[in-house]
RODO-2510 file (C-alpha; in nm, 4 decimals, decimal comma):
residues 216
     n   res          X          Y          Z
     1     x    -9,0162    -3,2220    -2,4486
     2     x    -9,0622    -2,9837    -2,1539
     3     x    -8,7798    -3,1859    -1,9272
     4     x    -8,5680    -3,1677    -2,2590
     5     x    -8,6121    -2,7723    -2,2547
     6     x    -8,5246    -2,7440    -1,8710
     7     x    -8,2158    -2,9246    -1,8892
     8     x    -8,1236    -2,7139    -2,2325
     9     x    -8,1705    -2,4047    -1,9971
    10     x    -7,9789    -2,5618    -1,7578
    11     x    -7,7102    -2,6233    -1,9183
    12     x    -7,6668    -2,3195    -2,0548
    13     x    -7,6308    -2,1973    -1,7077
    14     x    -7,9603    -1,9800    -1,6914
    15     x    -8,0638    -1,8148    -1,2874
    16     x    -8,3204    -2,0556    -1,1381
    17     x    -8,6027    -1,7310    -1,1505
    18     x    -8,5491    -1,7133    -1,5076
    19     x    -8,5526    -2,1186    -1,5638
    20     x    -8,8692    -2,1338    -1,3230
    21     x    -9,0499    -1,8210    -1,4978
    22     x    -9,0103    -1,9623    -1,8386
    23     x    -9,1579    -2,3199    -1,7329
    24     x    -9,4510    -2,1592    -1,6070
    25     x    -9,5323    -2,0207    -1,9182
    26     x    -9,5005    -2,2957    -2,0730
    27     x    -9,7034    -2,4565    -1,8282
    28     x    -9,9954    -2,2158    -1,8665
    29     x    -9,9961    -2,2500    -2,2621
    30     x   -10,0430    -2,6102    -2,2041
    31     x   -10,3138    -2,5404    -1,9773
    32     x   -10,4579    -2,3071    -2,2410
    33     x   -10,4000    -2,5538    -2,5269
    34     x   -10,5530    -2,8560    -2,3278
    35     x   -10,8603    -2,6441    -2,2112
    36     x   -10,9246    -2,5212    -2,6095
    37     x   -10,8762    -2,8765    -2,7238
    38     x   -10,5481    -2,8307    -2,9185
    39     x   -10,3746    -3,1156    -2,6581
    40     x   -10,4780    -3,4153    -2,4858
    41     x   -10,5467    -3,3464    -2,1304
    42     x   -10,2937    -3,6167    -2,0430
    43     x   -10,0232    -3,4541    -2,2431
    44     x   -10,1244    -3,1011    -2,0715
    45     x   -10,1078    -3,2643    -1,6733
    46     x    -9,7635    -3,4543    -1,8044
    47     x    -9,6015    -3,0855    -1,8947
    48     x    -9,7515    -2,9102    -1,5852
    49     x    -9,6434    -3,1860    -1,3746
    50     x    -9,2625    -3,0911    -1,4819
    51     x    -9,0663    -2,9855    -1,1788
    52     x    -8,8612    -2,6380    -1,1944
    53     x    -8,5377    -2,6016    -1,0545
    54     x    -8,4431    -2,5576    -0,6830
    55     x    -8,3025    -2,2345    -0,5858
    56     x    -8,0295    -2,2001    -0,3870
    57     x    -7,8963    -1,8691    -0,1630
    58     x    -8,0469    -1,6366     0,0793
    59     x    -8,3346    -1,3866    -0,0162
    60     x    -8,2464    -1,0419    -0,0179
    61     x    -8,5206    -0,8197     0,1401
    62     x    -8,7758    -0,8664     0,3246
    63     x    -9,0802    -1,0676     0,2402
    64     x    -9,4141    -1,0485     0,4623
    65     x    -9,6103    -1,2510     0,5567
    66     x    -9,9963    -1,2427     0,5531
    67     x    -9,9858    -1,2352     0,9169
    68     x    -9,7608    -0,9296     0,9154
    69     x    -9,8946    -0,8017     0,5802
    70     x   -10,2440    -0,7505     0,7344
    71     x   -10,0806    -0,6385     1,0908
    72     x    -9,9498    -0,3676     0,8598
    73     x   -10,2852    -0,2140     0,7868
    74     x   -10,4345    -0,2836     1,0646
    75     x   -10,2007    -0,0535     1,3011
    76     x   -10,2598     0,2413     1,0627
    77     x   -10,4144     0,5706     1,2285
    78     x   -10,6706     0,6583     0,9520
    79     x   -10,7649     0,9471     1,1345
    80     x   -10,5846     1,2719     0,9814
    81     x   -10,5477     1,3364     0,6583
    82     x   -10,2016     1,2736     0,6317
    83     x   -10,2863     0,9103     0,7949
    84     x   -10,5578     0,8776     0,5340
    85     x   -10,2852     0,9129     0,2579
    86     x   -10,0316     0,7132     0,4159
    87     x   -10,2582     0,4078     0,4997
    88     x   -10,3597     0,4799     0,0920
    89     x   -10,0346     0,4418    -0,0361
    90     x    -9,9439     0,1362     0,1892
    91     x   -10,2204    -0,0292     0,0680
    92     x   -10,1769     0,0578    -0,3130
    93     x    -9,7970    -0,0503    -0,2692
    94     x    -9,9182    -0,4415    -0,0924
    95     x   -10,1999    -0,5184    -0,2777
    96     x   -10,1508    -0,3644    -0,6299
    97     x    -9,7411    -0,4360    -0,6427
    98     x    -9,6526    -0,1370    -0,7575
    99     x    -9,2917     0,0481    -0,7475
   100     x    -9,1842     0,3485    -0,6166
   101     x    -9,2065     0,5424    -0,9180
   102     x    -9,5015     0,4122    -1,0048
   103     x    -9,6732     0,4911    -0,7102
   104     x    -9,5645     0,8426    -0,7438
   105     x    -9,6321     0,9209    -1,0895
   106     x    -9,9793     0,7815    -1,0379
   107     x   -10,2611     0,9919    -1,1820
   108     x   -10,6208     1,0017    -1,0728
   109     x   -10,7327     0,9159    -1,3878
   110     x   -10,5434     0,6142    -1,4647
   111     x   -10,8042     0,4606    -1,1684
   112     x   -11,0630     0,3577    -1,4135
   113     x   -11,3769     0,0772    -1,4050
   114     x   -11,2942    -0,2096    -1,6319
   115     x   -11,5658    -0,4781    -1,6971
   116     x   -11,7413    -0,4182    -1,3454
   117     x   -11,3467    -0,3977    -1,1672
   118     x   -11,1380    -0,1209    -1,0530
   119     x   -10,7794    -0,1292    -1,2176
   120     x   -10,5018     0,0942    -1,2896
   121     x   -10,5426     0,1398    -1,6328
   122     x   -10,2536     0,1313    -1,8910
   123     x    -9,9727     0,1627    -1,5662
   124     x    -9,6616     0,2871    -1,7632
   125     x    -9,3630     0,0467    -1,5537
   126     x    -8,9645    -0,0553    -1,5966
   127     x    -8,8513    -0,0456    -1,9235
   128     x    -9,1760     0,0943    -2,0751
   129     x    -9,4211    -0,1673    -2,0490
   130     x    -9,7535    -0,1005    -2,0229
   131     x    -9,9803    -0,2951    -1,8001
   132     x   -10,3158    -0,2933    -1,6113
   133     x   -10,3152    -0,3477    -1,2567
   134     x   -10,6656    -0,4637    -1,0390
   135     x   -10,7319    -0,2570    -0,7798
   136     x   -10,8692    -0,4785    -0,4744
   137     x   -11,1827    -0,3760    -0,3103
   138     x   -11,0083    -0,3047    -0,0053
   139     x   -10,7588    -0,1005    -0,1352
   140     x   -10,9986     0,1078    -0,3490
   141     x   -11,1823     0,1889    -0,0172
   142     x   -10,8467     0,3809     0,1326
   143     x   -10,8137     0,5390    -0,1964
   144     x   -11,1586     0,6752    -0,2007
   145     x   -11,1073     0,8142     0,1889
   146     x   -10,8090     0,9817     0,0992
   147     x   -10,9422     1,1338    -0,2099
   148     x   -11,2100     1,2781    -0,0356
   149     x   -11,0613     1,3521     0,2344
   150     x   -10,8192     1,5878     0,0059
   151     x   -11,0551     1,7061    -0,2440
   152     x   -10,8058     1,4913    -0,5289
   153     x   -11,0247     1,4819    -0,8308
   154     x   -10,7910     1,5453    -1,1042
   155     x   -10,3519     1,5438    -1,1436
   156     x   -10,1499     1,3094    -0,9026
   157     x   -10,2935     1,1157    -0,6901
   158     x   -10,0511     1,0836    -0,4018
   159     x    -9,9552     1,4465    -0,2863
   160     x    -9,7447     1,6226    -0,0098
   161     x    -9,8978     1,7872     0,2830
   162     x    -9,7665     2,0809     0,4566
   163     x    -9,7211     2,1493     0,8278
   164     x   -10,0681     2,2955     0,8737
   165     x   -10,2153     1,9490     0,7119
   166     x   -10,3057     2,0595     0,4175
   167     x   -10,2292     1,8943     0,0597
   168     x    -9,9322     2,1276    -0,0916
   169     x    -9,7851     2,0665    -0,4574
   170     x    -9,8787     1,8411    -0,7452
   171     x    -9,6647     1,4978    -0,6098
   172     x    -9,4501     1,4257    -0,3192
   173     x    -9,0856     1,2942    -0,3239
   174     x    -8,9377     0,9083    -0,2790
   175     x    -8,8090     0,9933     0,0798
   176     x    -9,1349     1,0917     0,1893
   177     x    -9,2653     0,7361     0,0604
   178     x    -8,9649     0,5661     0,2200
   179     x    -9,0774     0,7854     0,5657
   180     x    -9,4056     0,6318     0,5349
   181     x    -9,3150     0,3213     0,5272
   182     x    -9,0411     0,3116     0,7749
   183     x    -9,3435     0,4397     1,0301
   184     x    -9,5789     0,1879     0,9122
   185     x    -9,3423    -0,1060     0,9796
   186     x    -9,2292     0,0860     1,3104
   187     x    -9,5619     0,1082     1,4066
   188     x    -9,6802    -0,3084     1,3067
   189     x    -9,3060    -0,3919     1,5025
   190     x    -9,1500    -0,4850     1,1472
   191     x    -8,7622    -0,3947     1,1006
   192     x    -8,5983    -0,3042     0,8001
   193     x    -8,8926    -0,2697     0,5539
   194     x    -8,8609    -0,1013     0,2447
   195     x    -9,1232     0,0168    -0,0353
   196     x    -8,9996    -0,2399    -0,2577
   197     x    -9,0674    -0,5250     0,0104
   198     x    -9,4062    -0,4353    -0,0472
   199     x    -9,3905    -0,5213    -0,3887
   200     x    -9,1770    -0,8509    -0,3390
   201     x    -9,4641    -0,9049    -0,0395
   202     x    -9,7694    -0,8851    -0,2799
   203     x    -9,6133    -1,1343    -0,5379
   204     x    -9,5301    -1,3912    -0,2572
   205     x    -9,8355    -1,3169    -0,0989
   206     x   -10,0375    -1,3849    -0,4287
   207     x    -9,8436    -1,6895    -0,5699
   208     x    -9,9295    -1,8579    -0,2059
   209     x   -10,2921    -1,7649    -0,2590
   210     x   -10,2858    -1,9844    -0,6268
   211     x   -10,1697    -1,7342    -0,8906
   212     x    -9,9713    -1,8190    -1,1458
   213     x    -9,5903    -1,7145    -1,1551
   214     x    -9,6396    -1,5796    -1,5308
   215     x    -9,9045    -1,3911    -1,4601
   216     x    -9,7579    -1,2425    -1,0992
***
């Protein structure tokens, strides 16, 4: 039945990412039907067991690896507060996923505790869906420095800061972000990395680690 559906999106000439995303959700409702008794675990390793289709062409953008990902944050001068908000934003941008604008528009009190884990809570993203995003422990660590290190309690969390290195304003602009990145991959010896690298980064980096391409 599965096969059947592949080849039906095959044929009618569907992009491998959307043939491959929609066979993992299949996948995973098999996994959920098999594990709730609804299908015979047989039946449920047959469908999983279903091969998705190869893509062909060259990536566009750059994807790290977790070599590189980690020589990222590890070069970061966390010792001003303008390093203590850049190595903050990095790290929200690799481990959480998130875009540009989402990054920017974040608010301090979308960072919320949700059954004993730190997520972004109800993250407003492309095309107005709503999502929560965990927060790794790591990342929630460069948060907190850079919160306290610029009094943020309240409004957006990611801010400008002037030439005498204080926070200025109530947000900051894209090309700063882009600027912070471009110094960040400068500074690990990566070329051409963009903010939304990052992104592409964290979902390669967790489907390798075992998570499922629905969920990512």
């Amino acid at each position: 039945m599965v096969l059947r559906y592949r080849i039906f999106l095959e044929q009618k000439r569907y992009a491998a990412t959307t043939i491959n995303l929609r066979l993992a959700a299949v996948r995973r409702v098999a996994f959920e039907a098999a594990d709730s008794g609804l299908l015979s675990p047989e039946l449920a390793a047959g469908i999983r067991r279903v091969k998705g289709v190869r893509r062909i062409g060259v990536r566009v953008g750059n994807w790290l690896t977790a070599e590189q990902a980690k020589r990222l944050l590890a070069v970061a001068d966390r010792a001003s507060l303008r390093d203590k908000r850049d190595h903050a934003m990095v790290a929200m941008l690799i481990g959480c996923g998130l875009r540009r604008g989402e990054l920017l528009a974040l608010r301090v009190d979308s960072i919320q505790s949700r059954e004993e884990h730190w997520v972004i809570a109800d993250l407003l993203g492309k095309a107005g869906h709503i999502r929560t995003v965990p927060i790794p422990s790591w990342v929630k660590v460069a948060i907190d420095e850079w919160k306290e290190a610029g009094r943020i309690t309240e409004g957006a969390l990611f801010r400008s800061i002037n030439k005498t290195g204080r926070v200025w304003g109530t947000g900051m602009t894209p090309k700063v972000l882009w600027e912070v990145v471009r110094a960040a991959a400068t500074r690990a010896g990566i070329e051409k990395l963009a903010p939304h690298d990052l992104q592409r980064s964290c979902a390669r980096l967790c489907h390798l680690a075992g998570g499922e391409l629905d969920q990512i």
